[in-house]
C-alpha positions as CSV (number, residue, x, y, z in Angstrom):
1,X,-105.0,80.5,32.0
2,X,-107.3,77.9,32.8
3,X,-106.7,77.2,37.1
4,X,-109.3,74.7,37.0
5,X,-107.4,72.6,34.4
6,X,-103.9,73.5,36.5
7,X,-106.0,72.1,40.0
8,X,-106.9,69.0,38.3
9,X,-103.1,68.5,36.7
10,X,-101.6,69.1,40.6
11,X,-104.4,66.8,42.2
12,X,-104.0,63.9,39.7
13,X,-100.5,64.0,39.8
14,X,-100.4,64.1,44.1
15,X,-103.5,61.6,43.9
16,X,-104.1,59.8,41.4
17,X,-101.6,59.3,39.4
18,X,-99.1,59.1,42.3
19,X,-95.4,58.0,40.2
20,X,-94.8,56.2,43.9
21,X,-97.9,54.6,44.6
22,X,-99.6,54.3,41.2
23,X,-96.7,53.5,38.8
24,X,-94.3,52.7,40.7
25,X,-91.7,54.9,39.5
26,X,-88.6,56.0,42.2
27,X,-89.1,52.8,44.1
28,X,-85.4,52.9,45.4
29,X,-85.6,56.0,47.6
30,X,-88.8,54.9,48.8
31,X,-87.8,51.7,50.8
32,X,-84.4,53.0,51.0
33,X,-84.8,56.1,52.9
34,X,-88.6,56.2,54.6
35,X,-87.4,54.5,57.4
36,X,-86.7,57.3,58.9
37,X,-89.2,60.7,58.7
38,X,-86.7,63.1,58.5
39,X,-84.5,61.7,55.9
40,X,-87.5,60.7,53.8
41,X,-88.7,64.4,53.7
42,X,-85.5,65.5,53.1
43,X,-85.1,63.3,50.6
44,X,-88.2,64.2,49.2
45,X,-87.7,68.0,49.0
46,X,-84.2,67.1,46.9
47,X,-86.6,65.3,44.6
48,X,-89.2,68.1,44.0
49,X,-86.6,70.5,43.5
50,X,-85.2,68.1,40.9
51,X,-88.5,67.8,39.4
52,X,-89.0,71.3,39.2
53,X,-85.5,72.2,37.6
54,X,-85.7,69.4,35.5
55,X,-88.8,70.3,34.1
56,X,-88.1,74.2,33.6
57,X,-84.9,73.1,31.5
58,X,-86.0,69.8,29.9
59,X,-89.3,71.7,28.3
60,X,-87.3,74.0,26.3
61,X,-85.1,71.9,25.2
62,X,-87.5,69.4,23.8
63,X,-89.9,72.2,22.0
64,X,-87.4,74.7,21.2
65,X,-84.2,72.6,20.5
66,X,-84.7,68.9,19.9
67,X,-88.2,68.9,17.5
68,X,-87.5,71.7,15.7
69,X,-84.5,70.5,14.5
70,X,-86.0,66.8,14.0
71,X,-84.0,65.0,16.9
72,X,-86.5,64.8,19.5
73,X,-85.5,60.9,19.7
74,X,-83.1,62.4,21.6
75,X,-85.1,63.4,24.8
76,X,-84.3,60.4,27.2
77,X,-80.9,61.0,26.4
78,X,-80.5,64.7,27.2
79,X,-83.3,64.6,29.9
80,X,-81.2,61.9,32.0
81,X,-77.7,64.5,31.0
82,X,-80.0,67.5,32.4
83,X,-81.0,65.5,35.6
84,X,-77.7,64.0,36.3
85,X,-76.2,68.1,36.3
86,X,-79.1,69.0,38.7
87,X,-78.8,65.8,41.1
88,X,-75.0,67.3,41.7
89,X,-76.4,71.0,41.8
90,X,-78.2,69.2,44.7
91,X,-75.7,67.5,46.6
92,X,-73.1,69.7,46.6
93,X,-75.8,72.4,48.2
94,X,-76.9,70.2,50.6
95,X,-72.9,68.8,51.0
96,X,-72.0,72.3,52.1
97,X,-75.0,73.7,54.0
98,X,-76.7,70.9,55.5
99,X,-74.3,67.9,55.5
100,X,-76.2,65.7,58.4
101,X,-78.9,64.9,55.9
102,X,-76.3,65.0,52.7
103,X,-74.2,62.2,55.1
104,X,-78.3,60.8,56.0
105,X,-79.1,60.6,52.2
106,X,-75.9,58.5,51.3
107,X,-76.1,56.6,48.1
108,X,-79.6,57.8,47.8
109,X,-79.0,61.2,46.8
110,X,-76.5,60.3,43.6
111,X,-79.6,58.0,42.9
112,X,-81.9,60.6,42.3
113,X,-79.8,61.1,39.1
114,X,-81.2,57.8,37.5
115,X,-84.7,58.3,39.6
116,X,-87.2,56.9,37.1
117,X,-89.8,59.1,38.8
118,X,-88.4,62.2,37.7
119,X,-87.5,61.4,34.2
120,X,-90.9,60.0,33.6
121,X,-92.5,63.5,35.0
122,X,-90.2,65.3,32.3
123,X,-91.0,63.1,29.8
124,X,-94.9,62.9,31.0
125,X,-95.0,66.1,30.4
126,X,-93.6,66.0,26.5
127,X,-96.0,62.7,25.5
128,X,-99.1,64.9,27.1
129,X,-98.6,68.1,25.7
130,X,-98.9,70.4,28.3
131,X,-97.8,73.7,28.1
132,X,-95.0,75.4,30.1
133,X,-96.7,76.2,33.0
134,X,-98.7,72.8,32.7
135,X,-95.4,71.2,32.7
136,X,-94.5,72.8,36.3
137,X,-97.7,72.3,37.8
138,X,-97.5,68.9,36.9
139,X,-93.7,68.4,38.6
140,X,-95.1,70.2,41.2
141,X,-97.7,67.9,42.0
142,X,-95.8,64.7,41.4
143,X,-92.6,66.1,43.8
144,X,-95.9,66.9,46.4
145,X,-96.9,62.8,45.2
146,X,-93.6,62.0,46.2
147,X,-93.4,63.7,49.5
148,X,-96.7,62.3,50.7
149,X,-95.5,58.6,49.6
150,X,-92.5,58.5,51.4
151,X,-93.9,60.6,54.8
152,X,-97.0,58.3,55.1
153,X,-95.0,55.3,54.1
154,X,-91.9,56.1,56.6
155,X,-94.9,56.5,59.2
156,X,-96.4,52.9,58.5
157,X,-93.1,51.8,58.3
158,X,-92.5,52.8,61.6
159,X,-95.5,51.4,63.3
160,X,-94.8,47.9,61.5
161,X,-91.2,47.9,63.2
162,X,-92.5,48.1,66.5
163,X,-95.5,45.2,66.0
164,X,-94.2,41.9,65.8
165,X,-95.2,40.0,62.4
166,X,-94.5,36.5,61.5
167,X,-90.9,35.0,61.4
168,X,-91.3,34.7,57.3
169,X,-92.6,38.4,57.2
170,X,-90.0,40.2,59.0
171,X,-87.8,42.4,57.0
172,X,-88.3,43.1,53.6
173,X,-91.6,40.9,53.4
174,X,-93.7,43.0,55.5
175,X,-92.1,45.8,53.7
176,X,-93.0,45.1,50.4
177,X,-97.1,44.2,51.6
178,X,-97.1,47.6,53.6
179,X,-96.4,49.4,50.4
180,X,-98.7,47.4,48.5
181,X,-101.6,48.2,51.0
182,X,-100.9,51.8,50.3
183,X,-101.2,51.5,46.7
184,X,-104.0,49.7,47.1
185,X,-105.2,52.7,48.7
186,X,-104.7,55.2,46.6
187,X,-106.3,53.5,43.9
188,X,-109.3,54.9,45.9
189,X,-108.9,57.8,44.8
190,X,-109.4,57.1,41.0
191,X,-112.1,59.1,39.3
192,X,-112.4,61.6,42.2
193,X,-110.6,64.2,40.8
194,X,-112.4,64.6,37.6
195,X,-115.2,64.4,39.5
196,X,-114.3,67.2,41.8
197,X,-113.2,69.3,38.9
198,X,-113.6,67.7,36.1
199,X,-111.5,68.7,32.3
């Protein structure tokens, strides 16, 4: 097992190819729910252990199931059937043992179901041909992406609430440039990886 190769999967996917930040993937729970910290990191562990469940079920299923038997045209489907099962896994846990932040969550949590950031780590993982434990080091690292998009962005989020910007920026505007600025800044981090580690 190569860890170097398993470092530079989990950095890229935290870093550099952030699904929040850099492809804009799971947008809704971003600005839905980082306005508050604790409800955005709650929200964000539901997603990695989505992520993480999806993936461990969704990679057999596509090598084992669907191409084998020629019907891997059928991964979106399935993969979106798989993460819909797990979402409710995950709401009715948190529904029964921590209902503040299943009540918090709201209509976010059921959203997690059609989350394009964790169908695209599922099917990211297929179109790049990583292995099992590839796969998982990969979901781990995006769900960790995740978490550190919505934690720094509830943070900023909550500094640009208190300041006072123009009357056309208030609201969604300033918003919408905040995030922007924090892509902006992660693009930084392009090419640092590889060069850290390298393939």
């Amino acid at each position: 097992m190569d860890f170097k190769l398993l470092i530079t999967i989990m950095m890229s996917a935290v870093l550099v190819n952030n699904y929040v930040l850099r492809q804009f993937l799971g947008i809704c729970p971003f600005l839905g729910v980082s306005k508050d910290l604790k409800n955005a990191a709650g929200m964000s562990i539901a997603v990695i252990f989505v992520m993480l469940m999806a993936t461990a079920v969704t990679w057999p299923i596509q090598i084992k199931l669907l191409e084998p038997n020629g019907i891997g045209y059928l991964i979106t489907i399935v993969f979106i059937l798989v993460i819909a099962a797990l979402v409710q896994l995950v709401e009715t846990i948190l529904k029964k043992y921590i209902p503040a932040l299943y009540t918090a969550l709201g209509v976010y949590l059921p959203l997690i179901t059609t989350n394009c950031a964790v169908l695209g780590v599922t099917i990211a993982n297929i179109n790049e041909s990583y292995t099992f434990i590839e796969s998982m080091t990969n979901a781990l690292g995006s769900g960790l992406g995740f978490f550190l998009a919505m934690v720094i962005f509830s943070g900023v989020r909550g500094q640009v609430e208190s300041s006072k910007p123009p009357k056309s920026f208030e609201g969604l505007p300033i918003t919408l440039v905040s995030a922007a600025l924090i892509s902006i800044a992660f693009y930084g981090f392009n090419g640092v990886i590889e060069g850290l580690f390298g393939k």
